[in-house]
C-alpha positions in Angstrom: -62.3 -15.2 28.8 -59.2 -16.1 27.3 -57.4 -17.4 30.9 -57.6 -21.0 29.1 -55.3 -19.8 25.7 -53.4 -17.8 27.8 -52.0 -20.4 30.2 -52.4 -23.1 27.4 -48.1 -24.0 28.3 -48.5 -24.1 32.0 -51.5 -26.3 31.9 -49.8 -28.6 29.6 -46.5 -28.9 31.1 -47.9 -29.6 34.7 -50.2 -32.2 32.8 -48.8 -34.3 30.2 -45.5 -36.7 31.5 -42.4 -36.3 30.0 -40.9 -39.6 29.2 -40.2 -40.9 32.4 -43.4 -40.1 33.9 -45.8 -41.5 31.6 -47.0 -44.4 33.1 -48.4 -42.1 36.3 -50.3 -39.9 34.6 -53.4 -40.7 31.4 -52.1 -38.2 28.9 -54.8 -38.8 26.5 -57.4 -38.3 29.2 -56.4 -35.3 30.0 -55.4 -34.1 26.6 -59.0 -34.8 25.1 -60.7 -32.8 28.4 -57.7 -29.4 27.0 -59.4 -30.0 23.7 -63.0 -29.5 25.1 -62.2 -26.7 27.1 -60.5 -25.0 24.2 -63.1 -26.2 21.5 -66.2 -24.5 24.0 -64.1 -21.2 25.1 -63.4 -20.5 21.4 -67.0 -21.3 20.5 -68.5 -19.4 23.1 -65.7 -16.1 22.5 -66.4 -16.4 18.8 -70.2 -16.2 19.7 -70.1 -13.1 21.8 -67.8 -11.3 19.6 -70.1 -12.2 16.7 -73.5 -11.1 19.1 -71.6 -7.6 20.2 -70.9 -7.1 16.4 -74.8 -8.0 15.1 -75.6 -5.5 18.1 -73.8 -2.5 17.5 -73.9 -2.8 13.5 -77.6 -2.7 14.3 -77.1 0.2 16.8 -74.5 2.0 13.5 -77.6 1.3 11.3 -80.2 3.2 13.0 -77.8 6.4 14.2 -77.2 6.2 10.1 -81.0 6.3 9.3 -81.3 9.2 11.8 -78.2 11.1 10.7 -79.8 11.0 7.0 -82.9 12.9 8.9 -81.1 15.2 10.7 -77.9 16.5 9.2 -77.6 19.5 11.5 -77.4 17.4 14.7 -73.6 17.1 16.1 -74.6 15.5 18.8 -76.0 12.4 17.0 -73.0 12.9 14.3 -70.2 12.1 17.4 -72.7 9.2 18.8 -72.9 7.8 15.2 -68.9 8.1 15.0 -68.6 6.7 18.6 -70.4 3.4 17.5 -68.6 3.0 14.0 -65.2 2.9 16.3 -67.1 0.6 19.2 -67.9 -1.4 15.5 -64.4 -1.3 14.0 -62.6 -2.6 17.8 -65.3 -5.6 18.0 -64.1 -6.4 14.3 -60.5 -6.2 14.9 -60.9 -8.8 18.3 -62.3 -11.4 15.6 -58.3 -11.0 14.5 -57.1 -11.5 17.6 -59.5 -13.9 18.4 -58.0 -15.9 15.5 -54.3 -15.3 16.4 -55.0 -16.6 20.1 -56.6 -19.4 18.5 -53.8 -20.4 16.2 -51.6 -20.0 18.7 -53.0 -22.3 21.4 -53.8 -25.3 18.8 -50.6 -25.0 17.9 -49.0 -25.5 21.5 -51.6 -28.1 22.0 -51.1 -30.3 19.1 -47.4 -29.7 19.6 -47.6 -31.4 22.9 -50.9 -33.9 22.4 -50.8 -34.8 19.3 -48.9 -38.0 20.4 -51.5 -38.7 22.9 -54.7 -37.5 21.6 -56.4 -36.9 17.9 -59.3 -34.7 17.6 -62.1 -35.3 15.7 -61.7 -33.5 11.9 -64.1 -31.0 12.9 -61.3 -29.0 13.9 
């Protein structure tokens, strides 16, 4: 899911003209489609991150209730620590998530910001 941050460079210098090519290609055109594509695969990695998180907080909650119930149970004690790990990864990759993200506005306005301005939502 991150193919689009990860060849963010590449895509931008076999699209935007240096200098002497700029009358043969529409920077801004293609500038304003890199900032879709980044704005949705952000959006929609943010989402699922977020949705496995809800889900397996939800999944930490109930092994919690049980554990209360049954003390004894070993079993349901390394399932309960299993998920709380699953939990703490999910949490982490909204970090990265956030690194990657940095990283590839930075490359883009870097390069576009001649060509094309984003809305302030950004």
């Amino acid at each position: 899911m991150r193919t689009i941050d990860d060849r963010i460079v590449h895509e931008l210098n076999t699209t935007i003209p240096t200098a002497s090519f700029v009358g043969k290609i529409d920077a801004s055109q293609t500038c304003k489609e890199l900032y879709q594509s980044l704005m949705e695969a952000h959006t929609s990695r943010e989402r699922i991150i977020k949705n496995c998180i809800a889900q397996t907080s939800s999944v930490v909650k109930t092994l919690r209730e049980e554990r209360e119930k049954a003390q004894d149970d070993v079993a349901l004690l390394k399932q309960l620590r299993k998920e709380q790990t699953k939990l703490k990864l999910m949490q982490s990759e909204l970090n990265v998530e956030e690194v990657v993200n940095d990283r590839s506005w930075k490359v883009f306005n870097e390069r576009c910001r001649i060509h094309y301005k984003p809305p302030k939502s950004q």
